[in-house]
matplotlib code that plots the C-alpha trace (Angstrom):
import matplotlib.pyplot as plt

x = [-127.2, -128.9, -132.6, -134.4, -137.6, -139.3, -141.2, -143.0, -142.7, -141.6, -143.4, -141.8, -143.4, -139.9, -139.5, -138.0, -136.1, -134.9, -133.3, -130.2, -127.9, -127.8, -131.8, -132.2, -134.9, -135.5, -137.1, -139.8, -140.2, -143.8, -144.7, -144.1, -142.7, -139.2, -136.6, -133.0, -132.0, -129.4, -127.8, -127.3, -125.5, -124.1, -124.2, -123.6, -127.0, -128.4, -128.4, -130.5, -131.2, -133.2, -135.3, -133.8, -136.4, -139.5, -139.2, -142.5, -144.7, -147.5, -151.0, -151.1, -149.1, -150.3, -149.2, -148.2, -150.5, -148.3, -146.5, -143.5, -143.6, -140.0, -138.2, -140.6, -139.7, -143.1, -145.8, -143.1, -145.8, -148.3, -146.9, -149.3, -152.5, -153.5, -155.6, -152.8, -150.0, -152.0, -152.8, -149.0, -148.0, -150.6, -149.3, -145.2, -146.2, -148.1, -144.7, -143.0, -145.1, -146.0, -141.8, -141.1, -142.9, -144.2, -147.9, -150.2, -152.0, -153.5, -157.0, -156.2, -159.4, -160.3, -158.0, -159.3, -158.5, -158.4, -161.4, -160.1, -156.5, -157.2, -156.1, -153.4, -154.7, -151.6, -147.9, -144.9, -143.0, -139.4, -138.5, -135.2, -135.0, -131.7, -130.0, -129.3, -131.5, -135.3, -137.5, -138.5, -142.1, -142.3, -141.4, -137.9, -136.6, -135.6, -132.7, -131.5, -132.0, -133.3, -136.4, -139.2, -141.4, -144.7, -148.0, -150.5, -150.5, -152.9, -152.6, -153.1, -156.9, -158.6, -158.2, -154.3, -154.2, -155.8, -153.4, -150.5, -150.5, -150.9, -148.0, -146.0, -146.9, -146.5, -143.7, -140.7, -142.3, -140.6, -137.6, -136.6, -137.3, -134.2, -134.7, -137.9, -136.8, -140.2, -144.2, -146.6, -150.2, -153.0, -156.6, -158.6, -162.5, -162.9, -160.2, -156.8, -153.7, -150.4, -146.8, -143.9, -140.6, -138.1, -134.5, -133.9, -136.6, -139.3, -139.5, -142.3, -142.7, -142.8, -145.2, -147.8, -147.5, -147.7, -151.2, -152.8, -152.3, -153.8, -156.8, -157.5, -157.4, -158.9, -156.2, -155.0, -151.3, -148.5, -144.6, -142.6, -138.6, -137.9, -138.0, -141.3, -143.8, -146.6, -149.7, -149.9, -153.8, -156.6, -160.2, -160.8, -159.5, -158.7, -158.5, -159.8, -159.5, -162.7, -162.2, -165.4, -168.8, -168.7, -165.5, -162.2, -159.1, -157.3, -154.7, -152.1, -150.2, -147.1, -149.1, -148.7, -152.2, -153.3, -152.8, -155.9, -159.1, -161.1, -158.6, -158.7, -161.9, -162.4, -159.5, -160.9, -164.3, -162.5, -160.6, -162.7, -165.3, -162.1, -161.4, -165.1, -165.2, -167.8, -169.3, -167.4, -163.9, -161.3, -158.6, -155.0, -154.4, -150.9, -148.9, -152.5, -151.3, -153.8, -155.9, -157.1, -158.9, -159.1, -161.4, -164.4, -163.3, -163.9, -167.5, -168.0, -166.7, -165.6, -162.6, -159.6, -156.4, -154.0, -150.4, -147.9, -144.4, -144.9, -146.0, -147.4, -149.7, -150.7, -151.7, -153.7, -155.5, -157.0, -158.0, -159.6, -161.3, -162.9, -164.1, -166.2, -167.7, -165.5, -163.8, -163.1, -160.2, -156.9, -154.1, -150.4, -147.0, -144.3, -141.8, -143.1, -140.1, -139.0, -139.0, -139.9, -142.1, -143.9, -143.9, -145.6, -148.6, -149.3, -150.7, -152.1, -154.5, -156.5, -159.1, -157.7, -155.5, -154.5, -151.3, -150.0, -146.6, -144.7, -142.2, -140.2, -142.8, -143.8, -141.4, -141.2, -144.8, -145.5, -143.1, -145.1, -148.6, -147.2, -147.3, -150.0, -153.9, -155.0, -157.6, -157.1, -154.6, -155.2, -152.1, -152.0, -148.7, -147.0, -144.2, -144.6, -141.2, -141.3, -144.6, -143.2, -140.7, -142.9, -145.2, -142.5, -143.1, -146.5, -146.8, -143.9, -146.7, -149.5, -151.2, -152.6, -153.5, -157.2, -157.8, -155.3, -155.7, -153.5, -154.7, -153.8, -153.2, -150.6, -151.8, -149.4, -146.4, -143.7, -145.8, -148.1, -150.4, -151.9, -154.1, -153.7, -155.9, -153.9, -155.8, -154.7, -154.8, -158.2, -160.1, -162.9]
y = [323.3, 324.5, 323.6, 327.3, 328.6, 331.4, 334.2, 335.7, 336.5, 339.2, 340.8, 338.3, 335.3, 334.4, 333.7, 335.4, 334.1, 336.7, 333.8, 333.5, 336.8, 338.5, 338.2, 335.1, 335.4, 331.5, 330.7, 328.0, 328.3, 329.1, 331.4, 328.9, 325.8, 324.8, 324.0, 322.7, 325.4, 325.6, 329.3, 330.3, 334.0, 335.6, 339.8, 342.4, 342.8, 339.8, 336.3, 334.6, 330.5, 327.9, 324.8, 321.8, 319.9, 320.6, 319.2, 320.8, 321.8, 324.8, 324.0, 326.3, 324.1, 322.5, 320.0, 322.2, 320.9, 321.4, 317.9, 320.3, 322.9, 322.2, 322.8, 325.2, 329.1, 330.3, 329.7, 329.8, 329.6, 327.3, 325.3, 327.5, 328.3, 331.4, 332.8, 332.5, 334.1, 337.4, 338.2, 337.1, 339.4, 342.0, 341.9, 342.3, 345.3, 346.6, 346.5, 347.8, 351.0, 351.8, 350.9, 353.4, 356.4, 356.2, 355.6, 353.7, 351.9, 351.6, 351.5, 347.9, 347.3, 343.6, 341.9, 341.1, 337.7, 336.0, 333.7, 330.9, 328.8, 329.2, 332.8, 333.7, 335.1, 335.7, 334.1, 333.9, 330.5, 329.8, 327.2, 324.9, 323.7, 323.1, 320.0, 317.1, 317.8, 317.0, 319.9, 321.5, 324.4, 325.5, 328.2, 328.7, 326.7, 328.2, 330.0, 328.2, 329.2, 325.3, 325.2, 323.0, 321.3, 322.0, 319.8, 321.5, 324.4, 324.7, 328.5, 329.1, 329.8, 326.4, 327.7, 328.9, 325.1, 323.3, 325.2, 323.6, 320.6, 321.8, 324.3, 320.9, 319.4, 322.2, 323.9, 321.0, 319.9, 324.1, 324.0, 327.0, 325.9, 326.8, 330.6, 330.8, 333.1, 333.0, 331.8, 335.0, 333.5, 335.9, 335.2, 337.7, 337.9, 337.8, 335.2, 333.7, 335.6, 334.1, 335.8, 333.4, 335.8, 334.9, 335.7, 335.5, 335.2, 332.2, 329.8, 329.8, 326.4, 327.7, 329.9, 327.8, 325.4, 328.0, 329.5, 326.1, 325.8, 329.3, 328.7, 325.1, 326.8, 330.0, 331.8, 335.6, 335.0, 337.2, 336.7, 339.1, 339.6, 342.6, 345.3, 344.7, 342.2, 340.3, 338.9, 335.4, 334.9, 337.1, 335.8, 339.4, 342.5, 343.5, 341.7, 343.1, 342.8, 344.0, 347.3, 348.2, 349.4, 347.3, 349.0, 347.3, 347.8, 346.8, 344.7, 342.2, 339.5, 342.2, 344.5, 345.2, 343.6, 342.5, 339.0, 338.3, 339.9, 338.9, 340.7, 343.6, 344.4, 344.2, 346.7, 349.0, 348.9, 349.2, 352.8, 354.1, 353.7, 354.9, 357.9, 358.6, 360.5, 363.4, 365.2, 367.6, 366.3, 367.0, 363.8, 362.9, 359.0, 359.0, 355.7, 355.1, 352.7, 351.7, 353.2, 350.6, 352.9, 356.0, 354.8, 353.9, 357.2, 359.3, 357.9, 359.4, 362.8, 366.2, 365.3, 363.0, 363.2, 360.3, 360.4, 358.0, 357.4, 355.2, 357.3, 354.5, 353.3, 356.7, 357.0, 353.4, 354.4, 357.9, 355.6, 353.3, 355.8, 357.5, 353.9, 353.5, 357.0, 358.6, 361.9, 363.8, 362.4, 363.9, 361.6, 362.8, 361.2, 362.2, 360.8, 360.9, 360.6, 364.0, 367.2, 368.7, 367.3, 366.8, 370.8, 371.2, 368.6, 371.4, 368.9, 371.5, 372.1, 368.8, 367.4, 363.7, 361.7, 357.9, 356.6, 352.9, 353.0, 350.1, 348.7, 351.6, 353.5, 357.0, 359.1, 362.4, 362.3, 362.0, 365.1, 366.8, 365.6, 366.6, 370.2, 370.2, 371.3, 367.9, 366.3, 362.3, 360.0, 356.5, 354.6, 351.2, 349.4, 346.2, 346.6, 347.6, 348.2, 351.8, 352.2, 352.8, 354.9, 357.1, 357.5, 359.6, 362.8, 362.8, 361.8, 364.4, 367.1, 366.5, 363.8, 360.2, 357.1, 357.0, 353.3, 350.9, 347.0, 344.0, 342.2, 338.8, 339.3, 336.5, 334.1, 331.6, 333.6, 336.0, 339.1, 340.5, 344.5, 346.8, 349.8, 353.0, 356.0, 359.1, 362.3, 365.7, 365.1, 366.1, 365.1, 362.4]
z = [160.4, 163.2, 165.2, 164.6, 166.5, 163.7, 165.6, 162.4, 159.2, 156.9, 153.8, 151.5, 153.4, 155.0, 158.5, 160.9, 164.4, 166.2, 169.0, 166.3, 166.3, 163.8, 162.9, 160.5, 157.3, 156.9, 153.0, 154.0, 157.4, 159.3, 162.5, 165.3, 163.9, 165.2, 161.7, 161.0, 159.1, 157.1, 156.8, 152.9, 153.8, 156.9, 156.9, 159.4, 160.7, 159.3, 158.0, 155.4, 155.2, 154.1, 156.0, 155.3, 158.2, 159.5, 163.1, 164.4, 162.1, 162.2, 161.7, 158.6, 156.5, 154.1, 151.3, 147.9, 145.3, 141.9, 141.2, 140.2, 143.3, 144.5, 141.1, 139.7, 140.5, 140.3, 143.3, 146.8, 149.0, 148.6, 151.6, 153.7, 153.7, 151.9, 154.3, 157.0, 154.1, 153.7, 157.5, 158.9, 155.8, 157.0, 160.5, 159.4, 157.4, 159.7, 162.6, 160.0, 159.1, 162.4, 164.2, 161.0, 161.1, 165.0, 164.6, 166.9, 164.9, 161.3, 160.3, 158.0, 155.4, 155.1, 152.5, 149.0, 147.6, 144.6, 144.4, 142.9, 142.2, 138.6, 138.4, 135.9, 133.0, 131.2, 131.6, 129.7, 128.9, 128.7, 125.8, 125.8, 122.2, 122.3, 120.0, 122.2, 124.5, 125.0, 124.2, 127.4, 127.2, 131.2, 133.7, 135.1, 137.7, 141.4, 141.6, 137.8, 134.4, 133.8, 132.2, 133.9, 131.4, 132.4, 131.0, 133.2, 135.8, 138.3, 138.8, 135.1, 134.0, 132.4, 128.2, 129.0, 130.2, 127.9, 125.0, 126.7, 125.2, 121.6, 121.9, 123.1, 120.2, 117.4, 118.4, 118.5, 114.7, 114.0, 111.8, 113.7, 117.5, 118.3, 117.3, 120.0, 123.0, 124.5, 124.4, 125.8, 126.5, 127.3, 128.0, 127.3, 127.6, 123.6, 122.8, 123.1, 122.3, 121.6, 120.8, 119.9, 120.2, 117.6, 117.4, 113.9, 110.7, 110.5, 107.1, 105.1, 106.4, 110.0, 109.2, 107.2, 110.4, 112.9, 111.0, 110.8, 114.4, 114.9, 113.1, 114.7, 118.2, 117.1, 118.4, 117.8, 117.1, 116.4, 115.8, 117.4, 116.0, 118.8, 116.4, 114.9, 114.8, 112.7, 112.8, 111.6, 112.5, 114.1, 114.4, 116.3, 115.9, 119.3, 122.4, 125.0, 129.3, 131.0, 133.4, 135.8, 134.4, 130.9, 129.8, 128.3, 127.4, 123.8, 124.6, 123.5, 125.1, 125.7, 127.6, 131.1, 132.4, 135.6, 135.4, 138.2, 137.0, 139.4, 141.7, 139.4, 139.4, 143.0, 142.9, 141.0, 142.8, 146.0, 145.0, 143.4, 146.5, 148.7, 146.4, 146.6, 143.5, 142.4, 139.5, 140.2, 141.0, 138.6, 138.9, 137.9, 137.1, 137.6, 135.9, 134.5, 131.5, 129.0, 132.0, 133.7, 136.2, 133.8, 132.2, 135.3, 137.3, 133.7, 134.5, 137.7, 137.7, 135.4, 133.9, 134.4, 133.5, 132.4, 132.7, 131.1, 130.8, 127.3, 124.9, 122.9, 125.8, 125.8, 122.2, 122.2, 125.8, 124.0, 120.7, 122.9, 125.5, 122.3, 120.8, 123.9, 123.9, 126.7, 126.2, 129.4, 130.1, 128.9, 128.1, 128.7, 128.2, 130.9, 133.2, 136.8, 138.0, 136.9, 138.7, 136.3, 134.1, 137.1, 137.8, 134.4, 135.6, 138.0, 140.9, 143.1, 140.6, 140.7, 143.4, 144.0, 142.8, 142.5, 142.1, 140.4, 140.2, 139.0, 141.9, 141.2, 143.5, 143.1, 145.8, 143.4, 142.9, 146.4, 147.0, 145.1, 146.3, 150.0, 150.0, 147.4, 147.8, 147.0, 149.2, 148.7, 147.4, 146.8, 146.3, 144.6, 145.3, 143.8, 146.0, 149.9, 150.6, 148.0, 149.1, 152.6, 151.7, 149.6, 152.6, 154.5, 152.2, 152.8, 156.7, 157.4, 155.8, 157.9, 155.9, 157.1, 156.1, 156.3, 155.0, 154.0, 152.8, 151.1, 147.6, 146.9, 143.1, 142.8, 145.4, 146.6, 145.5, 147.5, 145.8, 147.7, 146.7, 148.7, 148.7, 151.0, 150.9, 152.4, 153.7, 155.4, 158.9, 160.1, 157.3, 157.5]

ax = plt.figure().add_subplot(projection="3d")
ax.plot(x, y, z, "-o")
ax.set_aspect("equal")
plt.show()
């Protein structure tokens, strides 16, 4: 154990003291505070460790407010103020960029943050049922499989909340508890959604219980047994996520959906004023999903097209484009990250284009898009560390980040998005 000085942070929201040899990420430490650390690995070029005492504590730490913040694994950060989080995460990723690829500076767009604690839309929750042991409905410990039994969670928007102590009370009354892999919650803006993944089939009795539960909390809830899945109880047909200009997207609770949407809608507003669409533009939503931005940008210029790698996303974003009256945009299944499926897109042949890759990032795409006649790129990242990576294609062919800017979808977490828009050099 040794008394550490931390000089910054990284990406992850770990500190960083450059005074210890090799470098040493600390988990839990702040820019400027002075910690016994305790040193958790040892590597070539680097060690990692944990704060075991703060001995002289930044002004930007504050006092977590979950009761169960030190065993849950879910929020790591809210020891420090969120405000503080984003900009010491703005400035590593800026060193990091520029140290990189040799750039002077980077025109960083104010930061768009979540507006409220109460975020989290939709969540998944771990179940111990085990026999012997008390039942446990929560989120995974740190660094355990242990399941910490959660009554109330202040990140999780007020109806997921209030739900949590019904499902504590229906689902240890199941005959087959023990058979439950998983709870997915969704709020959507027409309802509540529920999906309870079983292992193995549910009694009749299970299911009578399960549908008078659905119907007392008018919820839209399904059973899922992996390969296919039921509907126990649907007061609406669809539930559906609001995208920009009164649109939506059909969705269930095992859909990839931004869990922020406040954060999502700001996002959307914000590329599609950076993409800076016209009538005329013809677009390419690349990773576009149940299109999530499709959709808006199919508002606002000729035609757009959509390309996904699941070909049942694909299928359900054309149904649900047509519903709501919009039919310029052509939906495609492909994998981006194949030469040549990518070949047969024929990027060149499009205006502009926007990009949200899952962490995976998009480094084929952006091959292509380098030596391509596109104009602008607007890049939505979960994950900054592919995101620099995929920038080398296209700053090695003459293009440059025109505008660039974090989003605090997940506040209070290690996660942290941003949003670039790339241009040829010379343009704008």
């Amino acid at each position: 154990m040794a008394s550490i000085t931390i000089d910054s942070w990284d990406p992850r929201g770990r500190g960083i003291s450059r005074q210890h040899q090799p470098v040493l990420f600390v988990d839990g430490a702040l820019p400027g505070e002075t910690c016994q650390v305790t040193v958790t690995a040892s590597k070539k070029q680097l060690c990692e460790g944990k704060v075991t005492k703060v001995l002289e504590a930044a002004p930007q730490r504050q006092q977590p407010f979950c009761p169960v913040f030190s065993q849950c694994g879910g929020c790591q950060l809210q020891y420090v103020q969120r405000e503080a989080a984003v900009s010491w995460r703005q400035q590593a990723l800026d060193s990091q960029i520029r140290h990189q690829y040799g750039l002077d500076t980077l025109p960083w767009q104010p930061p768009v943050f979540s507006p409220e604690e109460q975020y989290r839309r939709k969540t998944r929750l771990a179940i111990d049922a085990r026999k012997g042991k008390p039942f446990s409905l929560g989120f995974r410990s740190a660094r355990s499989d242990s399941v910490v039994n959660i009554s109330q969670c202040p990140v999780l928007e007020p109806e997921l909340n209030q739900l949590l102590p019904a499902l504590h009370a229906v689902l240890p009354a199941l005959k087959g508890r023990t058979a439950i892999g998983h709870v997915s919650l969704l709020k959507a803006d027409n309802g509540l959604g529920v999906t309870l993944r079983f292992t193995q089939p549910a009694s009749s009795e299970d299911r009578a219980l399960l549908t008078d539960f659905a119907r007392e909390h008018k919820l839209n809830l399904r059973l899922d047994f992996g390969e296919h899945s039921e509907s126990l109880h649907a007061p609406v047909s669809e539930l559906r996520c609001q995208t920009a200009d009164g649109l939506s997207l059909a969705v269930t609770t095992e859909d990839f959906v931004q869990v922020n949407g406040a954060v999502n809608l700001a996002m959307i507003d914000q590329a599609i004023q950076w993409l800076a669409p016209s009538d005329a533009d013809k677009v390419l939503d690349l990773f576009s999903g149940l299109g999530n931005f499709s959709l808006p940008l199919a508002k606002r210029v000729s035609e757009v097209t959509a390309v996904e790698g699941v070909s049942t996303m694909v299928q359900r974003g054309e149904k649900n484009a047509h519903q709501q009256g919009i039919n310029n945009i052509h939906w495609r299944t492909a994998d981006l990250s194949n030469s040549q499926e990518l070949n047969k897109l024929a990027v060149k042949k499009y205006d502009k284009i926007l990009l949200d890759p899952s962490r995976e990032g998009a480094f084929a795409v952006c091959q292509q898009i380098a030596t391509s006649k596109v104009t602008s790129v607007v890049y939505v990242s979960c994950n900054p560390a592919t995101f620099i990576r995929d920038l080398g294609p296209l700053l090695k062919d003459g293009w440059q980040i025109s505008k660039i800017g974090l989003m605090e979808m997940f506040p209070y977490t290690q996660h942290i998005e941003l949003m670039a828009l790339m241009e040829r050099a010379g343009k704008g």
